[in-house]
C-alpha positions, 0 to 999 in steps of 0.5 A: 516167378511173381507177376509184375507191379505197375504203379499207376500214378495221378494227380487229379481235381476234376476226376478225368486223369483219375478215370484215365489211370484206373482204365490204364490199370485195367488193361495193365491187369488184364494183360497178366500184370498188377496194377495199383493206383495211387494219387501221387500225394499219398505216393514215396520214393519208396513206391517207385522203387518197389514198383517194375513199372510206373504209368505217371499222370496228370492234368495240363496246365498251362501246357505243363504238369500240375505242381502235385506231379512236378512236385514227386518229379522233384523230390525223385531227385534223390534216385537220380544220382544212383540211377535207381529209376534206370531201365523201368518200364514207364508210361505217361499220360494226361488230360487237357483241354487241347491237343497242343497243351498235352504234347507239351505236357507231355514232353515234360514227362519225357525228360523227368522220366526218360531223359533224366532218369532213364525209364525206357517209355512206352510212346507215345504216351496218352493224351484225353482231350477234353472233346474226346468221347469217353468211351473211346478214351477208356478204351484207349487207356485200356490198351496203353495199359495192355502195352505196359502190361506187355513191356514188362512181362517181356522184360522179365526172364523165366528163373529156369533160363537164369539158372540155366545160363550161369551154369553154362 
């Protein structure tokens, strides 16, 4: 059986979010899953596809996503007809100066992911408030990566048990 794939995605300027998704695929390979970081730029529909699980990032402005995010969230459209996204495993998080601004940033994750494509999230996502020491953030991302990282292996079934269960 092949290891799980998590796409850890971001978008940053100031490398937070960007600190935030490499410690999120720490704890995703540590916890027996592959994690590949990409900057949503260089991201395709194609990779979301691929992918068993996604963790989506991004810094908030103005209590919302930054235009790079909204703008993979939009063209993910395409996948939505077909339900391509249905059942994923997902994760979200961001980087912001207040508390307050991410919960609204990232409840805009949860519809485009949760509500509207029907990734089955792993809550609550992950807020670094700009205050917060850093140590105690890659720590925290570490282990969101390590509750991903258990989502998806739970969600794979040995193929033993598979064959088993279609002869019976």
């Amino acid at each position: 059986m092949c290891q799980p794939c998590l796409l850890v995605l971001y978008y940053t300027q100031s490398g937070n979010t960007e600190r935030i998704a490499r410690a999120i695929a720490e704890g995703a390979d540590a916890g027996g899953v592959q994690a590949s970081v990409k900057r949503v730029e260089d991201c395709g529909l194609a990779d979301l596809l691929q992918a068993d699980g996604l963790a989506l990032g991004s810094p908030t402005y103005f209590s919302n996503v930054a235009w790079q995010v909204k703008r993979l969230i939009d063209e993910s459209i395409e996948l939505y007809s077909g339900q391509q996204l249905k059942d994923k495993v997902a994760g979200i998080f961001t980087s912001s100066g207040t508390e307050r601004d991410a919960q609204d940033c990232l409840r805009m994750l949860e519809i485009a992911l949760g509500f509207h494509h029907g990734m089955s999230l792993v809550e609550p996502g992950l807020m670094h408030i700009s205050r917060d020491a850093e140590e105690k953030t890659r720590t925290e991302c570490r282990q969101y990566g390590g509750r991903l990282a258990e989502e998806l292996l739970a969600r794979r079934v040995p193929a033993e048990s598979t064959t088993e269960d279609k002869e019976r």
